[in-house]
C-alpha positions in Angstrom: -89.8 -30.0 -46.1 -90.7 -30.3 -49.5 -94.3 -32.5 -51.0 -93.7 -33.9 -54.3 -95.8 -36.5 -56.4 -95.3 -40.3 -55.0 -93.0 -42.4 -57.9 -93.3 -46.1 -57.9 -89.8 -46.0 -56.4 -91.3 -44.7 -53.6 -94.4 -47.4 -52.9 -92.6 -49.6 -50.7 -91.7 -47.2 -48.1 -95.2 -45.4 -48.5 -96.9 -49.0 -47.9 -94.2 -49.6 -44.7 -95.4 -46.7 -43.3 -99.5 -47.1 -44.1 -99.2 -50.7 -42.6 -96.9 -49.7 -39.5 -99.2 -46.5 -39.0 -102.9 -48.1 -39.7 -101.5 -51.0 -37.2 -100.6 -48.9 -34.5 -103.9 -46.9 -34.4 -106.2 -49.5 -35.3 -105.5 -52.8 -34.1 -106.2 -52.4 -30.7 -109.6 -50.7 -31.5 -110.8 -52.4 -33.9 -112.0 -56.1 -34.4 -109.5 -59.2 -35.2 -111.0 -60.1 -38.5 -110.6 -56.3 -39.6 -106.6 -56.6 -38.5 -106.4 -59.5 -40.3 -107.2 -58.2 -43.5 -104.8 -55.1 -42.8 -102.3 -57.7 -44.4 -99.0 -55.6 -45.9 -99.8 -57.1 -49.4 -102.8 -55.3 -49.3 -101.8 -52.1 -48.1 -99.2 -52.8 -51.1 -102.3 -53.4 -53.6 -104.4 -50.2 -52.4 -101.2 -48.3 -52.9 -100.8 -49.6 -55.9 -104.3 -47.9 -57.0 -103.7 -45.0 -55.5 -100.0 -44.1 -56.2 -101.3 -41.3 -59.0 -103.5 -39.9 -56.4 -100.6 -39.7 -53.4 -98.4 -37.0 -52.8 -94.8 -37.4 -50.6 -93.8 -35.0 -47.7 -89.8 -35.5 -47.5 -87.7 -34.5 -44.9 -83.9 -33.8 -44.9 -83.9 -36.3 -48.2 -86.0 -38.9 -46.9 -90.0 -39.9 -47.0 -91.4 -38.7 -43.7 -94.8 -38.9 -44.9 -97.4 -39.3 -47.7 -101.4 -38.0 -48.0 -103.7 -39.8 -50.7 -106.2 -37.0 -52.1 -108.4 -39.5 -53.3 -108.8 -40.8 -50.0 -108.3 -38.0 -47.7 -105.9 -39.7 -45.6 -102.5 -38.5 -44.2 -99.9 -41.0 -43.1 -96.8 -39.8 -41.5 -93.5 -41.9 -40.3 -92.7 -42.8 -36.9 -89.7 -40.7 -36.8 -91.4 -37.8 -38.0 -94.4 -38.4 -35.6 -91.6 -38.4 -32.7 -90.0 -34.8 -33.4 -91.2 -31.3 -35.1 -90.8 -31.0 -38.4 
């Protein structure tokens, strides 16, 4: 496992997984309006602000995870979620 700074060539995976992730905890708990405004272009714009502020946790050569310092939140992939890293 290794944490590196996020690059903009990482921002569309780190936005795939905030969308898939906030989706799968939230939606379900949380009222429709609130989903509806969890749109994927603006989990792309709030990544966009806090790319400088995001860090990357890659496993075997691929992103299996991000945290945003700024925000105190720590996202990690599906995959990853599904086995021990």
């Amino acid at each position: 496992m290794q944490i590196k700074p996020a690059h903009p060539d990482d921002a569309a995976r780190l936005v795939e997984i905030w969308y898939r992730g906030w989706h799968q905890a939230h939606a379900d708990v949380v009222p429709p309006a609130l989903t509806a405004l969890r749109s994927f272009e603006e989990f792309t714009m709030r990544m966009r602000v806090h790319l400088k502020h995001t860090q990357v946790v890659w496993v075997e050569g691929q992103i299996a995870g991000f945290f945003m310092v700024d925000l105190s939140l720590i996202h990690i992939s599906e995959p990853t979620r599904l086995r021990r890293i």
